[in-house]
Structures are given as structure tokens and as C-alpha cells.
C-alpha positions in Angstrom: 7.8 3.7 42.1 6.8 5.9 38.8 5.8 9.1 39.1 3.1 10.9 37.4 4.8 11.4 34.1 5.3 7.4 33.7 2.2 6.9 33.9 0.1 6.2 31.1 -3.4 8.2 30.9 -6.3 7.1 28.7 -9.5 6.6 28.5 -11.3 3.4 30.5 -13.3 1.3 28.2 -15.3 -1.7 28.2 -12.3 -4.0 28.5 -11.4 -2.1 31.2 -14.7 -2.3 33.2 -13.5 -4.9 35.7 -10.6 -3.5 36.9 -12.5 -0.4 36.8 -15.3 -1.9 38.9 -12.2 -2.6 41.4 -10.9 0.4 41.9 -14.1 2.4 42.2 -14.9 0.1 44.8 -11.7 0.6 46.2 -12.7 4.5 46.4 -15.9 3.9 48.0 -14.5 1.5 51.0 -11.7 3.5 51.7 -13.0 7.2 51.3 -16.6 7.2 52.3 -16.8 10.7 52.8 -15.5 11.7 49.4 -18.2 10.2 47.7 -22.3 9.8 47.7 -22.2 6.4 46.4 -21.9 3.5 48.4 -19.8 0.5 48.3 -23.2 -1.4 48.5 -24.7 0.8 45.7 -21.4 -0.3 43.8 -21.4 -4.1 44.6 -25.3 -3.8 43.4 -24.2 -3.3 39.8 -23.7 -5.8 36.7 -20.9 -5.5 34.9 -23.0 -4.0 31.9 -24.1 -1.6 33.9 -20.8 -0.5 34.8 -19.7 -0.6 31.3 -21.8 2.0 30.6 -21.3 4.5 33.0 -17.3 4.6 31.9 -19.2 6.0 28.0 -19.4 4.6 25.1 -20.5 7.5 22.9 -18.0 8.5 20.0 -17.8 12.0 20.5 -16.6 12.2 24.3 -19.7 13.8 25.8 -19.0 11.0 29.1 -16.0 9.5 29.6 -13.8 7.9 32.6 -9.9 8.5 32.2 -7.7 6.4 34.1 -4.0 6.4 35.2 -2.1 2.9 34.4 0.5 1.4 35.9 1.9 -2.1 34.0 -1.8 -1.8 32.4 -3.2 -1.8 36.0 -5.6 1.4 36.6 -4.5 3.4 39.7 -6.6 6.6 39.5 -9.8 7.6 37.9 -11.7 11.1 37.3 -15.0 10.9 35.2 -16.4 13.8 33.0 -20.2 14.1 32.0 -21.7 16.3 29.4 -25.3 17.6 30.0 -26.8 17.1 26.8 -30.4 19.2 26.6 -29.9 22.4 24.4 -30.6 24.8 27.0 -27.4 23.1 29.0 -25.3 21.3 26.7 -22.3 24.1 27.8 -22.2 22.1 30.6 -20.0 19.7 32.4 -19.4 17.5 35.8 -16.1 16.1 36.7 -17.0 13.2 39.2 -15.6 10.1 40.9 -11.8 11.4 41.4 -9.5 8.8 42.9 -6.0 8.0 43.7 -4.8 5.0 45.3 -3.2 5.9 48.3 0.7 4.3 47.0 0.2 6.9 44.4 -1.3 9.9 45.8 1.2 13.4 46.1 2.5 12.6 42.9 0.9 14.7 40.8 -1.3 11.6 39.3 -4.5 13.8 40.0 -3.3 16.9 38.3 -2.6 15.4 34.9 -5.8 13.4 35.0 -7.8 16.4 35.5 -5.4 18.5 33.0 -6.0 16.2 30.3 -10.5 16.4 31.1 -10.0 20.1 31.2 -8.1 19.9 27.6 -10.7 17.4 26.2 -13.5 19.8 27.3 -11.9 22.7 25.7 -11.8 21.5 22.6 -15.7 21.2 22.5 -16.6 24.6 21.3 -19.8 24.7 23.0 -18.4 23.9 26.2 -18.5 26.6 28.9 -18.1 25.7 31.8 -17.2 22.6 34.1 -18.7 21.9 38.2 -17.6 19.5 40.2 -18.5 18.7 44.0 -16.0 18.0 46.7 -16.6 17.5 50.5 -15.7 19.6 52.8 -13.4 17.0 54.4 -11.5 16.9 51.3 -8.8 19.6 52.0 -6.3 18.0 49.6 -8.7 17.8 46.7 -10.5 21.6 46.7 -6.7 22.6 46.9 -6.1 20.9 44.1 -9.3 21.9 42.0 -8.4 25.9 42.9 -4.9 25.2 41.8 -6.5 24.6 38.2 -9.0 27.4 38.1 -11.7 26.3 39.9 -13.9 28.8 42.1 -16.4 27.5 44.6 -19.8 29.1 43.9 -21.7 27.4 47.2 -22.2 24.9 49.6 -24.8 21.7 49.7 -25.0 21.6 53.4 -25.7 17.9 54.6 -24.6 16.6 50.8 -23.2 13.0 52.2 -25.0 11.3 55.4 -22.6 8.4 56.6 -24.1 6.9 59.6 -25.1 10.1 62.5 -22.3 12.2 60.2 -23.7 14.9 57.6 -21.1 16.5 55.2 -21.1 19.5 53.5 -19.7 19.8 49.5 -18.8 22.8 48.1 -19.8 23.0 44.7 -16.6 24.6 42.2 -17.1 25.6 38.8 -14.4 26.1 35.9 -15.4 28.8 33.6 -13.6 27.8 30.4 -15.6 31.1 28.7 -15.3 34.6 30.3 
């Protein structure tokens, strides 16, 4: 099996949007407490409609990376720009996933590495949140590893049947 460094990284595009549709279902069946979408939310979608959400826009204000394996995508972190002028030095990493086969092989790391060097590229960019559950040991490890600092807690974030979880929220303060 490959590790992290033979695996390609690049952007997911509209070519890309079914086997993107695929695996972010795949993320929303098999880790329902990692995310706030639903697999029925997901299933609910065109494929336009997905196409859109991976970003079209020239200047990589939203965009979905993905890690491929024989042209097959096996993980997937999302970035989002706000884009009003009072908080356009914003960002949101969302929708983080690893196929199980390839997870503890560092496939998260260099996904989020390579959003974090996009971002800083983009002078006006400050600062990057993201939200993790509180169930998601692995993941807010992973986050603090790369700078991240959690800054509070949305008690109740995720309701999955009887079962509330929390998410702490992390930011990334690429300006001191």
C-alpha cells in the first residue's frame, strides 16, 4: 500500500464530482459523528449541485483537495473563503476525510499542509477555523499538531438520534 508521499494531491474538479460524491458519502455513512451533514442531505443532491460546492472560482477562494490513488480519490479536506469585506481574512477548513485503508499514514497532514500553504499565499488571509467533534480525538490532535488553538466549544453541535455532540471550534492564526 502507498504511503502519503505517493499519493497524488490536487484539487477536485468537476470531472471529479462523482467520485467525489462517493467518497463524501462514504464519510457521512461511516463517520456520523464527524460531520453535520447527513447521508440523506448528501443522497438529496444533483450532481450540479455537488459540482459546485468542490469551487469553481479562478482564484481559489473555495476549493476541495483530494488525495489520489491510481486516479481514485481517497481523502478530502475543503477550504472556504468568507468573501464580505469586513471578513474576507477569513477561512473554514471543512469536510476532512480519510478512508479507513489509508488513515495513520500521514494522508491528512499533507492535505491540510498543502490548504494551509494555499491560504498563505493570499495576503489578506488571516486566519483559518475549523470545527471538530469532540469525539474526534485523532483529528483535534492532528489540527494542534499544525498550529491550531481551540478558542470554544458549540455544545450540542451534532444531534444523531438521542446523542448530542459537542465541537470545539480551532482557529489558525496565520497573522500574529
Amino acid at each position: 500500500m502507498a504511503e502519503a508521499e505517493q499519493i497524488e494531491i490536487r484539487r477536485i474538479t468537476e470531472a471529479d464530482n462523482e467520485a467525489f460524491y462517493v467518497l463524501r458519502l462514504e464519510a457521512l455513512e461511516g463517520e456520523p459523528q464527524a460531520f453535520s451533514s447527513s447521508p440523506e442531505e448528501h443522497r438529496a443532491l444533483t450532481l450540479e449541485e455537488v459540482s459546485r460546492r468542490l469551487g469553481s472560482d479562478a482564484d481559489d477562494r473555495n476549493f476541495v483537495l483530494g488525495a489520489f490513488v491510481d486516479e481514485r480519490p481517497v481523502a478530502m479536506a475543503g477550504f472556504f473563503q468568507n468573501q464580505g469585506p469586513k471578513t474576507r481574512h477569513r477561512g473554514f477548513i471543512w469536510g476532512v476525510y480519510v478512508s479507513p485503508q489509508w488513515r495513520q499514514k500521514g494522508v491528512a497532514r499533507v492535505l491540510l499542509e498543502e490548504i494551509i500553504r494555499r491560504v498563505k499565499s493570499r495576503p489578506e488571509m488571516e486566519q483559518i477555523t475549523l470545527a471538530v467533534g469532540t469525539t474526534q480525538s485523532a483529528a483535534r490532535h492532528l489540527y494542534e499538531s499544525l498550529g491550531f488553538e481551540i478558542y470554544g466549544r458549540d455544545p450540542g453541535a451534532i444531534k444523531l438520534g438521542e446523542t448530542y455532540i459537542d465541537e470545539d471550534m480551532l482557529i489558525l492564526r496565520l497573522k500574529q
